[in-house]
C-alpha positions in Angstrom: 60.4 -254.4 -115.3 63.6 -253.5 -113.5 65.5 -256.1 -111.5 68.4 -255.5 -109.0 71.7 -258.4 -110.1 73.6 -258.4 -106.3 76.5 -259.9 -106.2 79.0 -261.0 -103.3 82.6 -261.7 -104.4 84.5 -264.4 -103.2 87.5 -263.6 -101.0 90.6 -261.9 -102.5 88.6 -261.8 -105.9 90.5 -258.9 -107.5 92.9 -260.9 -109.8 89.7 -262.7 -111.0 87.7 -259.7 -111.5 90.4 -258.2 -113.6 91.2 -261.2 -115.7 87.0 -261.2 -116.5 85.9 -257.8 -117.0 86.2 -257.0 -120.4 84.1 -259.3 -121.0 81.8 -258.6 -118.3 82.0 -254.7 -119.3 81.0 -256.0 -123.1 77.6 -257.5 -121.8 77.0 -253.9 -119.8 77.8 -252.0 -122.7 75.6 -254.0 -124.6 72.4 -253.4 -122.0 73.0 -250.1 -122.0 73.4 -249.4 -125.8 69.6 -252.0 -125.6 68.8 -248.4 -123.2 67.9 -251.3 -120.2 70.6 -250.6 -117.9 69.8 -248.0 -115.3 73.1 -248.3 -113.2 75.9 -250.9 -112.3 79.0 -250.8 -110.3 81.2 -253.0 -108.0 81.7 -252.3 -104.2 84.9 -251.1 -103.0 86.2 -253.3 -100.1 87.3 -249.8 -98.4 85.5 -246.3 -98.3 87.4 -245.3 -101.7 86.3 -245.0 -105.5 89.8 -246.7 -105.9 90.5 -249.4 -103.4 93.4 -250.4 -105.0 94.7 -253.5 -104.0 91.5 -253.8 -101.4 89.7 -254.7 -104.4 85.8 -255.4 -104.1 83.5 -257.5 -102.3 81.0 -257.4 -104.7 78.8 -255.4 -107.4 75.2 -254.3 -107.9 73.6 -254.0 -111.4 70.2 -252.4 -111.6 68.3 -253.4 -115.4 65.3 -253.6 -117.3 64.2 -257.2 -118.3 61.1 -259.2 -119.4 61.1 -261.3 -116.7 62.6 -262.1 -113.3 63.5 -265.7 -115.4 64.7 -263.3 -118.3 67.3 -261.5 -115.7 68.5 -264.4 -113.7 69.5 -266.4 -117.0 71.0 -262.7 -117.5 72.7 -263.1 -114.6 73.7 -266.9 -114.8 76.3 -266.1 -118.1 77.6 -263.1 -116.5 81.5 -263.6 -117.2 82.4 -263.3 -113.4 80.4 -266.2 -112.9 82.8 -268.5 -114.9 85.8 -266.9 -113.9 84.6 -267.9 -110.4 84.6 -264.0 -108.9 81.9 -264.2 -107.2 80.5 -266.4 -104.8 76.8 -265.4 -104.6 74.2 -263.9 -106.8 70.5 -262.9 -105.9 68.4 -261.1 -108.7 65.1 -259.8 -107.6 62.4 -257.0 -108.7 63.4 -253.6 -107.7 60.9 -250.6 -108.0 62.3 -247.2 -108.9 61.1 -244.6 -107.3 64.3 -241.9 -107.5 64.7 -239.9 -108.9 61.7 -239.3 -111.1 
C-alpha cells in the first residue's frame, strides 16, 4: 500500500537540511531503485522551485510499504530526523487515484 511521510521543518532548518541530505537522498534513491517510491520533495518556504536562502518548511514523500508500521519505522531513521530538521512527522495511508 502507499503511504504519504509529511513533514514540517523546524524554523530556519536550511543549514540542517543541507548538512543531512546526502544521506537522506541515499535512502530515496534506495526506495526508488526497490521501484516503491512514487514521488518526494521538500516545500519551498516561498512560491519558487529555488527558495534560496528561504529554505523549506517541510517535505512530502509518497511510497509503497507493507504496512503503515513498516512506513513509520521508515520514517523514524530518516536522516533529517537525527540531524533535528524537522520538527514533525505524520505518515498515513494515501490512495492514488491520479493519474492512472
Amino acid at each position: 500500500m502507499l503511504y504519504a511521510i509529511i513533514s514540517e521543518d523546524v524554523a530556519n532548518s536550511l543549514e540542517l537540511r543541507m548538512a543531512a541530505r546526502p544521506a537522506h537522498i541515499k535512502r530515496l534513491q534506495d526506495l526508488q531503485d526497490a521501484g516503491r517510491l512514487v514521488l518526494a520533495g521538500p516545500h519551498p518556504a516561498i512560491d519558487s522551485d529555488n527558495p534560496g536562502a528561504a529554505g523549506f518548511t517541510g517535505s512530502l514523500i509518497v511510497a509503497e510499504f507493507e504496512s503503515l508500521q513498516d512506513a513509520q519505522h521508515w520514517a523514524d531513521k530518516d536522516p533529517y530526523i537525527e540531524a533535528k530538521v524537522y520538527a514533525k512527522v505524520t505518515v498515513k495511508p494515501f490512495k492514488k487515484v491520479f493519474p492512472q
